[in-house]
Gaussian input, Z-matrix of N, CA and C with variables (Angstrom, degrees):
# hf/3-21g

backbone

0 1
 N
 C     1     B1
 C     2     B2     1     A1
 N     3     B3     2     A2     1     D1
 C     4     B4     3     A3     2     D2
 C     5     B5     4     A4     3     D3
 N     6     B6     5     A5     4     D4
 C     7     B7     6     A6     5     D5
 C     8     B8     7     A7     6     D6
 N     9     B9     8     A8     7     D7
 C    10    B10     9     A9     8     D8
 C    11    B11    10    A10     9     D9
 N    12    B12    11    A11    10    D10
 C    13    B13    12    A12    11    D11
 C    14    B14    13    A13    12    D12
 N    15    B15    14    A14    13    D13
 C    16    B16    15    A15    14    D14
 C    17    B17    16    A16    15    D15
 N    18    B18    17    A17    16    D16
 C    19    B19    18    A18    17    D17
 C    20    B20    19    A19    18    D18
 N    21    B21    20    A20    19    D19
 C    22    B22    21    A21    20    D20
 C    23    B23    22    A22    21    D21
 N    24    B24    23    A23    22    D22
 C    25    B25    24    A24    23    D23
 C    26    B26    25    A25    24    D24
 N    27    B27    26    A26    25    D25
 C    28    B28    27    A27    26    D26
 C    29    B29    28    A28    27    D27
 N    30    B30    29    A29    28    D28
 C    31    B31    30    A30    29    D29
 C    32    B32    31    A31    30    D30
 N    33    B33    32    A32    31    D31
 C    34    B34    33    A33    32    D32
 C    35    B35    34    A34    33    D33
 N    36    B36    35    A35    34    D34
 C    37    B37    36    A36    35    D35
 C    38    B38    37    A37    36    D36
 N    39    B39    38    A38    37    D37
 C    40    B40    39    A39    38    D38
 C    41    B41    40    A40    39    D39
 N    42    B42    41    A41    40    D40
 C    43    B43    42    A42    41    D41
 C    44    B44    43    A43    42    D42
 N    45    B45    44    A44    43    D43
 C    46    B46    45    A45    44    D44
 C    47    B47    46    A46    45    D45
 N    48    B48    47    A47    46    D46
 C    49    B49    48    A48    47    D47
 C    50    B50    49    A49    48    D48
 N    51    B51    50    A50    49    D49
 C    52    B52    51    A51    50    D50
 C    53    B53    52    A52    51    D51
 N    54    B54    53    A53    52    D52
 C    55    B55    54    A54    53    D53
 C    56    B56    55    A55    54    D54
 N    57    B57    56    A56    55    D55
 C    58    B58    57    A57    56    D56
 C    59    B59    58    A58    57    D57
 N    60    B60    59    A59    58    D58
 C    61    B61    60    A60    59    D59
 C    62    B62    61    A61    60    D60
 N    63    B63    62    A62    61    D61
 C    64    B64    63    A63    62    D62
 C    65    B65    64    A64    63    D63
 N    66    B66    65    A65    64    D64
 C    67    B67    66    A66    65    D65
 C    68    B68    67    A67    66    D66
 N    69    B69    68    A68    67    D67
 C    70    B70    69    A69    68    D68
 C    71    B71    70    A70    69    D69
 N    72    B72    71    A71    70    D70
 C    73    B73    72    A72    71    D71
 C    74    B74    73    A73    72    D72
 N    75    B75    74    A74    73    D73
 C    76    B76    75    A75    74    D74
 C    77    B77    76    A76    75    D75
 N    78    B78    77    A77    76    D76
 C    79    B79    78    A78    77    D77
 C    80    B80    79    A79    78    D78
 N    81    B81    80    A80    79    D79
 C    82    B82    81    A81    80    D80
 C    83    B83    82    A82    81    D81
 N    84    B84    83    A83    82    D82
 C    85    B85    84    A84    83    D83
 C    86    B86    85    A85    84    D84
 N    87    B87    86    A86    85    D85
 C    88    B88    87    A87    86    D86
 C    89    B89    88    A88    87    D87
 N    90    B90    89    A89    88    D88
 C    91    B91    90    A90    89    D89
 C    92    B92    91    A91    90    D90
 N    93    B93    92    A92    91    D91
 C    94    B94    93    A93    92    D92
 C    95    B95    94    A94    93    D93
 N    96    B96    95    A95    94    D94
 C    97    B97    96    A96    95    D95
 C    98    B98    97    A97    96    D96
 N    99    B99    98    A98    97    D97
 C   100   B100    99    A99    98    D98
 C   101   B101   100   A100    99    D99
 N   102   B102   101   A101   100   D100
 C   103   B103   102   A102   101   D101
 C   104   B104   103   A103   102   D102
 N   105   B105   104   A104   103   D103
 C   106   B106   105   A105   104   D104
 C   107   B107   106   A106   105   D105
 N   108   B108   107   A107   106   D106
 C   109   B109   108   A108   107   D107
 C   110   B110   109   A109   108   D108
 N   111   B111   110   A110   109   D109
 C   112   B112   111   A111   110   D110
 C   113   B113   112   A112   111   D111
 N   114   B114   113   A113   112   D112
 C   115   B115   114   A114   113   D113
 C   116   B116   115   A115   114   D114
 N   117   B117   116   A116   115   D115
 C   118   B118   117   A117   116   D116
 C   119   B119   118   A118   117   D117
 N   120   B120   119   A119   118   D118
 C   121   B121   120   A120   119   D119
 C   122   B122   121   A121   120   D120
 N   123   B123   122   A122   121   D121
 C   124   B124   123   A123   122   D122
 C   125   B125   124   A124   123   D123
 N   126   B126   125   A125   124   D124
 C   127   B127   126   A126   125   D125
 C   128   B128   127   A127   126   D126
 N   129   B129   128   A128   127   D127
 C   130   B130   129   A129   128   D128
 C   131   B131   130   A130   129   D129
 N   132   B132   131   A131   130   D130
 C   133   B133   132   A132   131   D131
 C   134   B134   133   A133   132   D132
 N   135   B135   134   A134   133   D133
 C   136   B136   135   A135   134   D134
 C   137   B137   136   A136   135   D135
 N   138   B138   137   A137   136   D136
 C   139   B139   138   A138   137   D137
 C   140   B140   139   A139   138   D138
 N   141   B141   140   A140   139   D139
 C   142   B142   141   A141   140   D140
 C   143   B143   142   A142   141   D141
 N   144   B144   143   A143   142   D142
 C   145   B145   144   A144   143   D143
 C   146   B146   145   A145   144   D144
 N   147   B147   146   A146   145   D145
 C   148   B148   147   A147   146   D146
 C   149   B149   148   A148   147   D147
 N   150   B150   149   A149   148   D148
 C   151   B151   150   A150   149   D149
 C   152   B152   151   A151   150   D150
 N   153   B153   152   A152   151   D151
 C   154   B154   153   A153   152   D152
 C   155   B155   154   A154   153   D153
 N   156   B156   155   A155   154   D154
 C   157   B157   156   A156   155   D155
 C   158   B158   157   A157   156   D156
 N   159   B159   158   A158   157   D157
 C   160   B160   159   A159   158   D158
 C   161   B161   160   A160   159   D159
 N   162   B162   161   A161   160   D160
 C   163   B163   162   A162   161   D161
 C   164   B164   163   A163   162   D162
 N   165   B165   164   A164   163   D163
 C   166   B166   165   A165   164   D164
 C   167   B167   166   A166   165   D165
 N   168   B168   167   A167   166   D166
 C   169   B169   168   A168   167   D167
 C   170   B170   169   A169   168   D168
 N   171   B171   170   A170   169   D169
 C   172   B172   171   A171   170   D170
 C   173   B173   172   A172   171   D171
 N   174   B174   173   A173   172   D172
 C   175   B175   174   A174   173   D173
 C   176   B176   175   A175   174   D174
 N   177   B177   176   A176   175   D175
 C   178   B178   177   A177   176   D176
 C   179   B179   178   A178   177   D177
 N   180   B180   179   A179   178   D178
 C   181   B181   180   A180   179   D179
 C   182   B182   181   A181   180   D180
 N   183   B183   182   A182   181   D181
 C   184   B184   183   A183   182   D182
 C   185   B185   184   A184   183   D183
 N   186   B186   185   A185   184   D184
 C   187   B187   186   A186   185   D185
 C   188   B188   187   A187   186   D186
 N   189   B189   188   A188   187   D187
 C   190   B190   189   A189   188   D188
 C   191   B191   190   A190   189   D189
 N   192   B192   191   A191   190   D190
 C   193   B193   192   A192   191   D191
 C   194   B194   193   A193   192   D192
 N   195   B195   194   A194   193   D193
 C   196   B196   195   A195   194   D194
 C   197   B197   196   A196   195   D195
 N   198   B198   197   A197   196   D196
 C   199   B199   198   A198   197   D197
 C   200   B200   199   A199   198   D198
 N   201   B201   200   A200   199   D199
 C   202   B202   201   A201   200   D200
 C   203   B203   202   A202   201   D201
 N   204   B204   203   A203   202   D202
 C   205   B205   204   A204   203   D203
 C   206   B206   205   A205   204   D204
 N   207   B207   206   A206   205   D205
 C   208   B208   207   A207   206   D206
 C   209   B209   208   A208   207   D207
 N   210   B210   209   A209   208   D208
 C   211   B211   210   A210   209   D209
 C   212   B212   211   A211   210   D210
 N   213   B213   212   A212   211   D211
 C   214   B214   213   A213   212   D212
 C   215   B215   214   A214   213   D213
 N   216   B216   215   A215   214   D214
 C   217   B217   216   A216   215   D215
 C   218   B218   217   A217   216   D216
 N   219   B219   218   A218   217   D217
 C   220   B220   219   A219   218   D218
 C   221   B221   220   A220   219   D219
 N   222   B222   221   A221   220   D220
 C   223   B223   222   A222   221   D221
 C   224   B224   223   A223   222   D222
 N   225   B225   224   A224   223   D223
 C   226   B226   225   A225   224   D224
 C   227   B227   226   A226   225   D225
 N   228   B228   227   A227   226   D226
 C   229   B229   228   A228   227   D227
 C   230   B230   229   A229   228   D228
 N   231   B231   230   A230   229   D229
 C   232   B232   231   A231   230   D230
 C   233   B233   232   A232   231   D231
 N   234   B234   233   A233   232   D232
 C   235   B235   234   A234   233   D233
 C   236   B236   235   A235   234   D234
 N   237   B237   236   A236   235   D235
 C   238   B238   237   A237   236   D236
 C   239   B239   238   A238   237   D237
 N   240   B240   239   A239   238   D238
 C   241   B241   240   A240   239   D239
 C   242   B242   241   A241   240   D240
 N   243   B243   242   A242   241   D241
 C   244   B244   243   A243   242   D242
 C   245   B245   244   A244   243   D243
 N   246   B246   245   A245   244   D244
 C   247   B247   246   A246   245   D245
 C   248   B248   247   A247   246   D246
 N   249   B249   248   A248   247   D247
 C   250   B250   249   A249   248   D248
 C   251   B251   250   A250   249   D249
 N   252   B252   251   A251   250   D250
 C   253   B253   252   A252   251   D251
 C   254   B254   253   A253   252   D252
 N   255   B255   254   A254   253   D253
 C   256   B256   255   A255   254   D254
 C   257   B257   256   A256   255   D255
 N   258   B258   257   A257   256   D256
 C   259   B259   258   A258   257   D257
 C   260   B260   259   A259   258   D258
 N   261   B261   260   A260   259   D259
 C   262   B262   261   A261   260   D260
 C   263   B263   262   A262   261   D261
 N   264   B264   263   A263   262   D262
 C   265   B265   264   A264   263   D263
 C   266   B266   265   A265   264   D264
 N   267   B267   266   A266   265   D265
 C   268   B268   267   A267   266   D266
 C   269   B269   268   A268   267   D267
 N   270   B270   269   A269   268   D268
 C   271   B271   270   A270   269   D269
 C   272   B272   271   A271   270   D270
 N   273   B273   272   A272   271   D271
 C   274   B274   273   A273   272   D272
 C   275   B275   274   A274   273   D273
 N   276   B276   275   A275   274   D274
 C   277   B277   276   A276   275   D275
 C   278   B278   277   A277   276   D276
 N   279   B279   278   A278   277   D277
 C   280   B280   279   A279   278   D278
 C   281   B281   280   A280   279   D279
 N   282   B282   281   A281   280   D280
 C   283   B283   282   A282   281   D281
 C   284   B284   283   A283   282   D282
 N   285   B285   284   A284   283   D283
 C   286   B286   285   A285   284   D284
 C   287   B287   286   A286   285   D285

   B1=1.4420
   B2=1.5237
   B3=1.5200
   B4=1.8423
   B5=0.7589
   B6=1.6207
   B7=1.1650
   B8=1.5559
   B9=0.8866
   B10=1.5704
   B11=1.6946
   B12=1.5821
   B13=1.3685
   B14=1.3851
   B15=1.5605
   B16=1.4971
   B17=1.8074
   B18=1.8337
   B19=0.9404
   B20=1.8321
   B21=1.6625
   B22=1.4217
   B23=1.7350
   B24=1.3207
   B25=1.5886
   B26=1.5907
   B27=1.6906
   B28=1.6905
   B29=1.6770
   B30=1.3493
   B31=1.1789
   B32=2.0131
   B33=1.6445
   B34=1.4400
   B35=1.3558
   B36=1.4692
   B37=1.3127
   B38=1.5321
   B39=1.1709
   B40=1.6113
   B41=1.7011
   B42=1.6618
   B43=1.4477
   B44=1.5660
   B45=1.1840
   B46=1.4375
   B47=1.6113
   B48=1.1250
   B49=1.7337
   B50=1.4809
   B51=1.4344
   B52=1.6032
   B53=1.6568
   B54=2.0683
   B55=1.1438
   B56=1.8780
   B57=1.5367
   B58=1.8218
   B59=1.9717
   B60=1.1156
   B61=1.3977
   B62=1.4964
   B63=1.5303
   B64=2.1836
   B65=1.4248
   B66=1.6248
   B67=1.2730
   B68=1.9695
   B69=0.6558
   B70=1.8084
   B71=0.7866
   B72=1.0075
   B73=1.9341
   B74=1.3941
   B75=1.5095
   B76=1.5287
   B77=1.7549
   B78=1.1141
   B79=1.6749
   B80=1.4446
   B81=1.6610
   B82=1.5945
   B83=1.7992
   B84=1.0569
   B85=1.8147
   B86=1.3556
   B87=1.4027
   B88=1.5807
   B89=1.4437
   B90=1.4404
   B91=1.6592
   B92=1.3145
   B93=1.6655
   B94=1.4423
   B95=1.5460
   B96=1.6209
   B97=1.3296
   B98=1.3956
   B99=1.4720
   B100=0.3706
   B101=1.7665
   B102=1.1685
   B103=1.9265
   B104=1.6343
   B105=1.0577
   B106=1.4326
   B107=1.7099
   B108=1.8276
   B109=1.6712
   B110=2.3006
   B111=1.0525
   B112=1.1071
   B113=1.1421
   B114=1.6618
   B115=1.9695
   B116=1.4146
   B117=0.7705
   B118=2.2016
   B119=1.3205
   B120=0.9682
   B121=1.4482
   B122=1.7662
   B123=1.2128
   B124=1.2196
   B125=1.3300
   B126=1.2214
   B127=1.5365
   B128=1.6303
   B129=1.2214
   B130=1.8276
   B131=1.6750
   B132=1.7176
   B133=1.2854
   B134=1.5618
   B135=1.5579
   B136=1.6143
   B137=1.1999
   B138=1.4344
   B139=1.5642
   B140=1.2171
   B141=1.5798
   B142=1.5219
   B143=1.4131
   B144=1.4007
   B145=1.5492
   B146=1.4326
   B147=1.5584
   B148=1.7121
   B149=1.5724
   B150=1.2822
   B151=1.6845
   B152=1.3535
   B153=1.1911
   B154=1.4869
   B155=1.5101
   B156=1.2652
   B157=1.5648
   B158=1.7394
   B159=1.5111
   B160=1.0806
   B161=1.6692
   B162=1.7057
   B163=1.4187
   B164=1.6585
   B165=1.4281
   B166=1.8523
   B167=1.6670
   B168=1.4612
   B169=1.1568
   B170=1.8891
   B171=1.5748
   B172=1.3478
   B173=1.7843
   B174=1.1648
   B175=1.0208
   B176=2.1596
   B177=0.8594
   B178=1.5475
   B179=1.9242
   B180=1.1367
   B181=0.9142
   B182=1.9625
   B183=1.0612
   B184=1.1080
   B185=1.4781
   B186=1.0690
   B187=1.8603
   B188=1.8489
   B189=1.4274
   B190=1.8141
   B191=1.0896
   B192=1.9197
   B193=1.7229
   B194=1.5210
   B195=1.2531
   B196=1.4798
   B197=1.6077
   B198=1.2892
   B199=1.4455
   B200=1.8975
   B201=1.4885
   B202=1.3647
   B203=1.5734
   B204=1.1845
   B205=1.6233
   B206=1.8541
   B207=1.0150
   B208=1.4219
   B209=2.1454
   B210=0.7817
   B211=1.4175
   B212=1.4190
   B213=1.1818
   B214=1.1265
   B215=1.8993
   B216=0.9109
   B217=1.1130
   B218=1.7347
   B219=1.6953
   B220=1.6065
   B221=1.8222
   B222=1.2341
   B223=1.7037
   B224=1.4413
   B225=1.8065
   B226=1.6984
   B227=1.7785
   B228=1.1452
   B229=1.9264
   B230=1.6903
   B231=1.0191
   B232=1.5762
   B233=1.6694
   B234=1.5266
   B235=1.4555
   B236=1.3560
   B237=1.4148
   B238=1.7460
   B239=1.3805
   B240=1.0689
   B241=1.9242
   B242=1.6132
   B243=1.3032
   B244=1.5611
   B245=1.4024
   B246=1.5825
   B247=1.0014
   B248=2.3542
   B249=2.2671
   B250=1.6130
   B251=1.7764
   B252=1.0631
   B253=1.6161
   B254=1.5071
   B255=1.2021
   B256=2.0858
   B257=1.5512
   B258=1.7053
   B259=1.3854
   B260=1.7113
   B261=1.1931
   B262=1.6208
   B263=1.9477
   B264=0.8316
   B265=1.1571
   B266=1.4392
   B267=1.5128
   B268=1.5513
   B269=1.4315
   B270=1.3059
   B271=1.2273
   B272=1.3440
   B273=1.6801
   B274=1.3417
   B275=1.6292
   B276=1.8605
   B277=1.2404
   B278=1.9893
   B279=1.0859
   B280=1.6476
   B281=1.6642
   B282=1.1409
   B283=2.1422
   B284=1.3268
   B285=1.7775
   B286=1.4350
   B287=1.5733
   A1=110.35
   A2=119.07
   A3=107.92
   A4=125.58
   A5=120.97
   A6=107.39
   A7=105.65
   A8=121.28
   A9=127.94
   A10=129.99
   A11=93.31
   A12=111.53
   A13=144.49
   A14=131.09
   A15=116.11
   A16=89.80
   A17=137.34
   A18=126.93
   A19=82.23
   A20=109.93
   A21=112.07
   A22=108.21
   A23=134.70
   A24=121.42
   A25=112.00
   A26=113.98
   A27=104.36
   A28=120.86
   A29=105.22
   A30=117.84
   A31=120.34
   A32=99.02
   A33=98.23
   A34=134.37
   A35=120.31
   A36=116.06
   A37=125.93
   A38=101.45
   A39=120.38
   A40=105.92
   A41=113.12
   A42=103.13
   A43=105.22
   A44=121.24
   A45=112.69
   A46=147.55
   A47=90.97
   A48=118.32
   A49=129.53
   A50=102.00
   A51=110.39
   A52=113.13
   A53=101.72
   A54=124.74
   A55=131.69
   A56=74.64
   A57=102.08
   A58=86.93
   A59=121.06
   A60=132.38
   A61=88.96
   A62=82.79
   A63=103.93
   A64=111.34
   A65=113.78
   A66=121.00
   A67=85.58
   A68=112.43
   A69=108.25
   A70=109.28
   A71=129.76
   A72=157.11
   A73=85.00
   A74=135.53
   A75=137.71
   A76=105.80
   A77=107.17
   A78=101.87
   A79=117.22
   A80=95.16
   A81=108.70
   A82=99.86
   A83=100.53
   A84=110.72
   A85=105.80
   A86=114.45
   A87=119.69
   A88=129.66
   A89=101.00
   A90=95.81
   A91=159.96
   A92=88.28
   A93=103.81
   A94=127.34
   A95=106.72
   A96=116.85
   A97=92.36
   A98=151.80
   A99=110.75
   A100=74.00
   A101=116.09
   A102=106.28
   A103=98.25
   A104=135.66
   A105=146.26
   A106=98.05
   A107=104.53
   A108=101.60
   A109=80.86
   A110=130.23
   A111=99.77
   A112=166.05
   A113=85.70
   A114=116.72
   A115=98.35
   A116=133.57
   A117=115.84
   A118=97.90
   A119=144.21
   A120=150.37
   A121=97.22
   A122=108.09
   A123=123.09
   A124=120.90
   A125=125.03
   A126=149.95
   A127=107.14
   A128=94.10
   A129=94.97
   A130=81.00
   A131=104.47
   A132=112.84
   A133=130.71
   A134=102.50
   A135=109.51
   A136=116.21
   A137=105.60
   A138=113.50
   A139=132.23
   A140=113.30
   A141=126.80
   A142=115.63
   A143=136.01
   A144=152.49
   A145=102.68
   A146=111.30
   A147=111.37
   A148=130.76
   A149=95.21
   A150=114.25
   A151=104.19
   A152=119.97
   A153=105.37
   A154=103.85
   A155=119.83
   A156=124.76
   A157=117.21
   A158=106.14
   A159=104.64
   A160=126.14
   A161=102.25
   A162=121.64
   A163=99.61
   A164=103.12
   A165=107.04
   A166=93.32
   A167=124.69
   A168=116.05
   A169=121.55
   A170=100.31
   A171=107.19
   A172=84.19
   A173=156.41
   A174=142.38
   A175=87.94
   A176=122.67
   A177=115.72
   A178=92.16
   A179=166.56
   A180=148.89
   A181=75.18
   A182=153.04
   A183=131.17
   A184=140.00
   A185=103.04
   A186=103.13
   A187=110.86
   A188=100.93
   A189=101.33
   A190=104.83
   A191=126.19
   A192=118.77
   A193=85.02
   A194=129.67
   A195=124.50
   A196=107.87
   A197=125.40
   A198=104.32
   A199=102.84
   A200=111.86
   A201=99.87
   A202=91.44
   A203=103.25
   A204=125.25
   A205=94.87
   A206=136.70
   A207=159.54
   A208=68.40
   A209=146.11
   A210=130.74
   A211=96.02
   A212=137.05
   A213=131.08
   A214=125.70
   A215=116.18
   A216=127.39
   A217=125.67
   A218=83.83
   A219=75.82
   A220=102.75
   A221=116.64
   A222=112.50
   A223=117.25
   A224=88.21
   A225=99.43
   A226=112.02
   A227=111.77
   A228=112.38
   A229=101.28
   A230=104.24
   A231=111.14
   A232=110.40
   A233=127.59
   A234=126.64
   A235=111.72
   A236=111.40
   A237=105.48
   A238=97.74
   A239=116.80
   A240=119.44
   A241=87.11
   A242=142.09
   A243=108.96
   A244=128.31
   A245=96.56
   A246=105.28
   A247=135.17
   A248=84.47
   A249=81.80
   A250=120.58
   A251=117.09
   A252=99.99
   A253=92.15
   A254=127.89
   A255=129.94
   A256=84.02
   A257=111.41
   A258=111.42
   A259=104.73
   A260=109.63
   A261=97.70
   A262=97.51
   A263=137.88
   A264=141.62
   A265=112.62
   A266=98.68
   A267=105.09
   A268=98.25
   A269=133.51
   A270=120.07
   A271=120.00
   A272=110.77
   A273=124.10
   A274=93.79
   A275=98.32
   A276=117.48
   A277=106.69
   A278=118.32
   A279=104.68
   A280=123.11
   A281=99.44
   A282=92.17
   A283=103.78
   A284=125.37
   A285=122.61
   A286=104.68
   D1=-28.50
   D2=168.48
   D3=-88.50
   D4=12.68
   D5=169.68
   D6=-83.67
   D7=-35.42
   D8=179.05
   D9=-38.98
   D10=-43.63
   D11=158.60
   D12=-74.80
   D13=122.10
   D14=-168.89
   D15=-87.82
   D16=-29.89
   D17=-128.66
   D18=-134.19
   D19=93.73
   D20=172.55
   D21=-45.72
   D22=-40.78
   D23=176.56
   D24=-43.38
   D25=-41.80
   D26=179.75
   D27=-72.85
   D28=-16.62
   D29=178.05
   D30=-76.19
   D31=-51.91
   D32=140.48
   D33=-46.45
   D34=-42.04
   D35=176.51
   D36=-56.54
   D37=-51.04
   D38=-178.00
   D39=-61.54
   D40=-43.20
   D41=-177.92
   D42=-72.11
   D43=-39.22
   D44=164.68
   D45=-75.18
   D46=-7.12
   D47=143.15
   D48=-78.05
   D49=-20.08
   D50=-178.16
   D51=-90.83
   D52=-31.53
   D53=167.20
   D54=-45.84
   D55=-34.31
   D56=-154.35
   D57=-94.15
   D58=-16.51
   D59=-171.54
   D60=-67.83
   D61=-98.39
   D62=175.60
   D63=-7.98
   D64=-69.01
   D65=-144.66
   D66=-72.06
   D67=-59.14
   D68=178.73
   D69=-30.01
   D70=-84.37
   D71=156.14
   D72=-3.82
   D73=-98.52
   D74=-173.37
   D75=-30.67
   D76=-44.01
   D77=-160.39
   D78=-73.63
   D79=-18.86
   D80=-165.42
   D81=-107.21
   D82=-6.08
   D83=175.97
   D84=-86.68
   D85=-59.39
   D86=161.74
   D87=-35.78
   D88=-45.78
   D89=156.45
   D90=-62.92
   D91=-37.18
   D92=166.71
   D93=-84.96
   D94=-3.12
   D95=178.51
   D96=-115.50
   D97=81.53
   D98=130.28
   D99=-178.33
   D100=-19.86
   D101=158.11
   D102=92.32
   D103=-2.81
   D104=-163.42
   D105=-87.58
   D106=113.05
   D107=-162.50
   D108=-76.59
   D109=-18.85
   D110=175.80
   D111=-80.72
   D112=-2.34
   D113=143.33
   D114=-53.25
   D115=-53.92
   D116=-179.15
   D117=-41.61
   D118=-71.06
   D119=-124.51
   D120=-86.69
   D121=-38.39
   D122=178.51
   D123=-73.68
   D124=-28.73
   D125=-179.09
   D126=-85.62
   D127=-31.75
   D128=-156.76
   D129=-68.53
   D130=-63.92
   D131=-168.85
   D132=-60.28
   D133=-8.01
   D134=160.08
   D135=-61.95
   D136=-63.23
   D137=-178.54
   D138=-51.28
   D139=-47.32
   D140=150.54
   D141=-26.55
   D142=-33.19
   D143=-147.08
   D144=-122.99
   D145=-59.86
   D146=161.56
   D147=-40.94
   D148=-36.21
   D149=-174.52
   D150=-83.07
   D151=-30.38
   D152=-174.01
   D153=-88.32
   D154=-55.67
   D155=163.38
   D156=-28.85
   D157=-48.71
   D158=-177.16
   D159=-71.11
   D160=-16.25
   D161=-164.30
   D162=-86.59
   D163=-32.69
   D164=-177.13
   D165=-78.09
   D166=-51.40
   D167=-177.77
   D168=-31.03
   D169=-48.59
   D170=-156.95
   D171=-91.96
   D172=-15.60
   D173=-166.20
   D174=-96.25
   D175=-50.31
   D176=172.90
   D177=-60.13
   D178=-102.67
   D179=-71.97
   D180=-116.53
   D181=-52.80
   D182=142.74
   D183=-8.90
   D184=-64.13
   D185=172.45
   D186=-65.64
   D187=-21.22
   D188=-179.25
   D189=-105.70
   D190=13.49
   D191=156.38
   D192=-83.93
   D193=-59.64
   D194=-157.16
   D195=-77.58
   D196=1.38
   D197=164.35
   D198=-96.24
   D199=-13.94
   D200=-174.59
   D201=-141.24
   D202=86.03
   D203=-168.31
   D204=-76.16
   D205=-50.12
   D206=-155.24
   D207=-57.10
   D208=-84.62
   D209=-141.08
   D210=-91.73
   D211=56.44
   D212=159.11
   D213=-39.01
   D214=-71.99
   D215=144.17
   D216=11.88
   D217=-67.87
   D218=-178.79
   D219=-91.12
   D220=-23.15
   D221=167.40
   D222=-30.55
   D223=-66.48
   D224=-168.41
   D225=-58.81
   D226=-42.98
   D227=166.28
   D228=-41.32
   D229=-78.99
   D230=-172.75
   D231=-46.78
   D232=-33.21
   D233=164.97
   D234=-71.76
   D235=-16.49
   D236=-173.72
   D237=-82.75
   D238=-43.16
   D239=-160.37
   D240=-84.34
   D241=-14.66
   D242=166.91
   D243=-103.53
   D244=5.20
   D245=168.34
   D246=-95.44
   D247=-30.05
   D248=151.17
   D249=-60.32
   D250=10.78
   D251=-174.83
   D252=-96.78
   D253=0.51
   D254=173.14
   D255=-62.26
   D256=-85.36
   D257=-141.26
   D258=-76.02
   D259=-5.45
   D260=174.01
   D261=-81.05
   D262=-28.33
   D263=-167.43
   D264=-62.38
   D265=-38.81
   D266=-165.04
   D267=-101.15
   D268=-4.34
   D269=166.46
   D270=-100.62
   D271=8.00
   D272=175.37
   D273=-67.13
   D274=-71.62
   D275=-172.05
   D276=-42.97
   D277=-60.60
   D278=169.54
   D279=-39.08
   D280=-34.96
   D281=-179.14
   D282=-74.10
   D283=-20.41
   D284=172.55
   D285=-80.41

């Protein structure tokens, strides 16, 4: 996967978009297997933490499409994958 990248920030992005995937995925699996209201509490406050992380992520991986606009391309990949983690999020939160 680095080789793919000229700009290590998109490469961070994606593993921490990929990070922020899993750990949901685990928190929201844990719950439903297992009925424990304190996976909520735990989930709520992941996401709360994911979202903000994820919101600086995409505002840095933004300012470094527009300072090195010439690779657009690989920006917009790296803005797409941090940005499916919105609507997977909210359809996590709907099955709760």
């Amino acid at each position: 996967m680095k080789i793919n990248f000229k700009h290590t920030i998109n490469l961070n992005a994606l593993r921490i978009a990929l990070g922020s995937f899993i750990l949901g995925t685990v928190c929201l699996l844990l719950f439903k297997s297992s009925g424990d209201t304190g996976f909520v509490g735990i989930g709520f406050w992941y996401t709360m933490t994911a979202a903000l992380v994820n919101v600086i992520v995409l505002v840095v991986v933004l300012i470094n499409g527009l300072l090195h606009f010439t690779d657009y391309k690989e920006h917009l990949t790296t803005l797409l994958a941090v940005l499916t983690n919105i609507p997977i999020a909210l359809f996590y939160i709907n099955l709760l």
